[in-house]
C-alpha angles and dihedrals in degrees: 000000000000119000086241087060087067129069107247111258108203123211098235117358120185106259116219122203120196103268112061095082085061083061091046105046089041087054082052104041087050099038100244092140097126121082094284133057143117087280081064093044089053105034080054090055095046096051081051091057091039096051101034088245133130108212130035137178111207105216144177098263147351086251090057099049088051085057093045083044096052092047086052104054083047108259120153140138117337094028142120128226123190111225140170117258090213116068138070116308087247089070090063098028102083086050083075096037083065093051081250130133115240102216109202132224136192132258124244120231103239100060108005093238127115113314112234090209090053083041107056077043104060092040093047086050100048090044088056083054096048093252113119113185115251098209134002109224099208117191140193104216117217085354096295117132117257105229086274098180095055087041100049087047102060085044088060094046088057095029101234122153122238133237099189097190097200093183093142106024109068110146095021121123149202128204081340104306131114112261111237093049090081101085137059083257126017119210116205123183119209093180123139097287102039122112087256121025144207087176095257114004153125139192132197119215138185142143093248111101082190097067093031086064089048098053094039093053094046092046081061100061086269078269106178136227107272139096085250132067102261126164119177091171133034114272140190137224100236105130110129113229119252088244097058085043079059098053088048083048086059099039093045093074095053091063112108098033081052081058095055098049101058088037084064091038091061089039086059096045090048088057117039093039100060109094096053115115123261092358129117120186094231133225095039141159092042112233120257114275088015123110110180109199086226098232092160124032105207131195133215122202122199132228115264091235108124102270112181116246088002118116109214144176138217083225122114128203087246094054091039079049087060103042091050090056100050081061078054093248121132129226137148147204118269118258120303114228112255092223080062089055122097085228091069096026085139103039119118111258122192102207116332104180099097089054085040092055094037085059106047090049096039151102140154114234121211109281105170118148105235092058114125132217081264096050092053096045085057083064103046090049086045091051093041086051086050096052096043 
């Protein structure tokens, strides 16, 4: 059968419950339609519940509250800024919008994310050289938990601040606690593909009311107090609309069912999956103490050299990608390390072979919400027919 026979399954589609249209239409009906407004008030105060925070900034996009983030732990021109090699390219861009160097450390096997060998490593090494790093981006990659305790503690030894960009990880915990309330500043995305959308959207949050107060006054074009426009400092316009605040209302209180979900979706995938050749469903078992909130399900192949006790394929990701589109189902490669990107050809990079090896075996399967046990059985006979 021909791709155009199936009905398209997405990787990661925004999910709408029933009540954000009660936020929008309010925002019109009273003309709050302008980057301020009561949707943003509240939206602010329920990512605070959600996270364990006490102050938010509701922005245009994740990107924009890592840039935000990083002016606010200080970082400009000149300066280094330890960062993961393997995560989307927004996580490193802002480090050039502020005239800094991104240096890029390895992942560790377990849960993708940084690798506290690789990164006492890379900040030992650029001290030597009489660069300490301004700021430490710490992610947590598809929503699991990066080994925070062993991370946090090497960034108080060297007393370096923390920019945990949480993007993909709302709702994920460890040792109990929301991801994103680690570092001295927390970054979430609402964008499209996130577990929860406004369409396109961010937020910065901390316990600091002092830089609360920063970020929310530079997302504001750093306009002063006064009845007239004055502006002492260079600002952004990174307020979110009160429209877009309506559609995250609606979508915070479908957090923890939107968990769940994917949660189940991953659990599915575990178990029927497991007997096709050469694939392993990847990041599981999770670590103790840490709970991913499973936004994306990935999948590893392994080499067809003979590994004892191993079952493996000839398959690629790039020749399982094609076959999955011609059923009309999208999927797509893991992230490919930014030292490994044209764009950073001549960053530093501490190690690089664990992200290397993640991104040559790897894919994402669709792991939206709204799919249904039917849905998911289309993949795994998609995958069964690949392998073959």
């Amino acid at each position: 059968m021909r791709s155009q026979d199936y009905d398209r399954l997405f990787l990661s589609p925004p999910h709408l419950g029933r009540h954000e249209l009660n936020y929008v239409h309010k925002a019109i009906e009273d003309n709050w339609v302008a980057p301020a407004g009561p949707n943003i008030t509240g939206f602010e105060a329920d990512i605070c519940q959600a996270a364990g925070v006490a102050h938010c900034v509701a922005l245009t996009s994740g990107t924009a509250a890592i840039h935000l983030g990083l002016i606010l732990l200080g970082v400009g021109p000149g300066d280094e800024v330890l960062c993961p090699s393997f995560t989307f390219v927004a996580t490193a861009n802002p480090v050039l919008y502020l005239g800094a160097s991104p240096v890029f450390v390895d992942s560790e096997p377990d849960t993708w994310n940084l690798c506290p060998k690789r990164l006492r490593e890379a900040i030992e090494d650029r001290m030597a050289r009489g660069k300490k790093p301004k700021a430490l981006i710490l992610v947590h990659l598809y929503g699991m938990p990066a080994k925070l305790t062993e991370l946090l503690a090497l960034a108080q030894e060297f007393d370096i601040p923390v920019l945990e960009d949480a993007a993909e990880a709302l709702g994920a915990r460890f040792n109990g606690q929301p991801l994103g309330s680690f570092g001295a500043v927390g970054v979430f995305s609402f964008n499209g593909n996130k577990i929860l959308t406004t369409s396109g959207g961010g937020a910065l949050v901390t316990n600091d009311a002092a830089l609360a107060k920063k970020a929310r006054f530079l997302a504001t074009q750093a306009k002063e107090d006064a009845p007239h426009y004055q502006h002492s400092e260079v600002g952004y316009n990174y307020r979110l609309s009160n429209i877009l605040a309506g559609i995250g209302r609606g979508q915070m209180g479908l957090l923890d069912d939107r968990v769940k979900r994917r949660r189940e979706i991953f659990a599915w995938y575990q178990e029927h999956l497991a007997g096709l050749p050469g694939l392993t469903v990847a990041l599981a078992p999770e670590p103790a103490g840490s709970r991913s909130n499973r936004w994306l399900t990935t999948i590893l192949l392994d080499p067809a050299e003979p590994k004892e006790g191993v079952s493996q394929t000839t398959a690629t990701p790039e020749t399982v990608r094609l076959h999955l589109e011609t059923r009309n189902i999208e999927s797509r490669p893991l992230w490919k390390p930014l030292h490994l990107q044209p764009l950073f050809a001549t960053a530093p990079v501490y190690g690089g072979a664990v992200c290397a090896d993640l991104f040559a075996r790897g894919l994402c399967l669709p792991s939206g919400t709204a799919m249904t046990d039917q849905d998911l059985r289309r993949v795994k006979e998609a995958l069964t027919e690949a392998l073959a």
